[in-house]
C-alpha positions as CSV (number, residue, x, y, z in Angstrom):
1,X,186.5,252.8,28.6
2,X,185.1,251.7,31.9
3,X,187.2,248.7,33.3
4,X,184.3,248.1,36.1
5,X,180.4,247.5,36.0
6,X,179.7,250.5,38.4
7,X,181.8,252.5,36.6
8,X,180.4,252.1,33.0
9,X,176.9,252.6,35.1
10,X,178.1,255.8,36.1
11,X,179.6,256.5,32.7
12,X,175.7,256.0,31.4
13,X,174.5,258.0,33.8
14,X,176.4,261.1,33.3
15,X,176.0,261.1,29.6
16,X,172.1,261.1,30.3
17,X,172.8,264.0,33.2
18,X,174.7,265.7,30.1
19,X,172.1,265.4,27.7
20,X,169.3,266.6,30.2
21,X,171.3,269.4,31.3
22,X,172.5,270.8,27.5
23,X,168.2,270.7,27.2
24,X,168.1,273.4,30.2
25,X,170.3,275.4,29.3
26,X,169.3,275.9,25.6
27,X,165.8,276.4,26.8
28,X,167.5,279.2,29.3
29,X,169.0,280.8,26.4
30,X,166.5,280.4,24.1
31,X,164.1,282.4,26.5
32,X,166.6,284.9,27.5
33,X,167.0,285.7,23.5
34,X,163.5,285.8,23.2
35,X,163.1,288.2,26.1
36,X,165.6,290.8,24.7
37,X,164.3,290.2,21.0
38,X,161.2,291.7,22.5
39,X,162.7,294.5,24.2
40,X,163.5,295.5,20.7
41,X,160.0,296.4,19.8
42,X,157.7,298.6,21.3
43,X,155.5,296.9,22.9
44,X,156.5,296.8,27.3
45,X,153.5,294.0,28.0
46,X,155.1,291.5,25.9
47,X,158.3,292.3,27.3
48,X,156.9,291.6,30.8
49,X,155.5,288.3,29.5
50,X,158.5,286.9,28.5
51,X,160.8,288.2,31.2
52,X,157.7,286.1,33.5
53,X,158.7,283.3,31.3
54,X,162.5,283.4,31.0
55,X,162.2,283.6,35.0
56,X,160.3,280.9,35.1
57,X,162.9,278.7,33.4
58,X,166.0,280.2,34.7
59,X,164.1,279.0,38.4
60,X,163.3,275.4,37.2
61,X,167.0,275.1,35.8
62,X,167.8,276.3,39.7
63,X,165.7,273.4,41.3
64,X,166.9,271.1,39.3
65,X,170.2,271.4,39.9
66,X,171.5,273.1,36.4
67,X,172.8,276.1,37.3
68,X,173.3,277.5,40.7
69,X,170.6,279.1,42.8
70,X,173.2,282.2,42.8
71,X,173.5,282.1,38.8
72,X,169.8,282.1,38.6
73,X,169.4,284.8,40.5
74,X,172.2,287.2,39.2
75,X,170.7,286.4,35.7
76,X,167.2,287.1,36.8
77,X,168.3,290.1,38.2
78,X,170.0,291.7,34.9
79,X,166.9,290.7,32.5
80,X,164.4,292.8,35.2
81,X,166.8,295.4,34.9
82,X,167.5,295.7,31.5
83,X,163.3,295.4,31.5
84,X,163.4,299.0,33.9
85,X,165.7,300.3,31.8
86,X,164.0,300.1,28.4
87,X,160.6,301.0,30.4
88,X,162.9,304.5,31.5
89,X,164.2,304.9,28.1
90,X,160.7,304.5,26.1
């Protein structure tokens, strides 16, 4: 336990920073699973929606501050490929 005000202040404060961040990231992995559920069928335009989408999460987890700038970018960069590779293969 906290033995000082601005420490139990900062003990608050990460557990909301937690709580906020665990939101993020299921919403990344949520989209990302969507995206390669889609991949599945047959159909490329709603594959290229919801790699649009997935992006557009994976980004605001960036800017906020979730997950690295780099991380969002290597992981941006594997769904679009994965998305030119299905396009090649069908």
């Amino acid at each position: 336990m906290a033995n000082t005000k601005s420490a139990l202040k900062r003990m608050k404060q990460a557990e909301i920073r937690r709580q906020r961040n665990k939101q993020v990231k299921t919403r990344i992995k949520n989209a990302v699973r969507k995206f390669l559920s889609s991949l599945e069928g047959d159909d490329q335009e709603v594959s290229r929606q919801n790699l649009i989408s997935a992006v557009k999460v994976i980004d605001k987890a960036a800017s906020k501050g979730v997950i690295h700038k780099r991380t969002a970018a290597r992981k941006k960069s594997r769904l679009a490929k994965k998305l030119n590779q299905s396009r090649q293969a069908g």
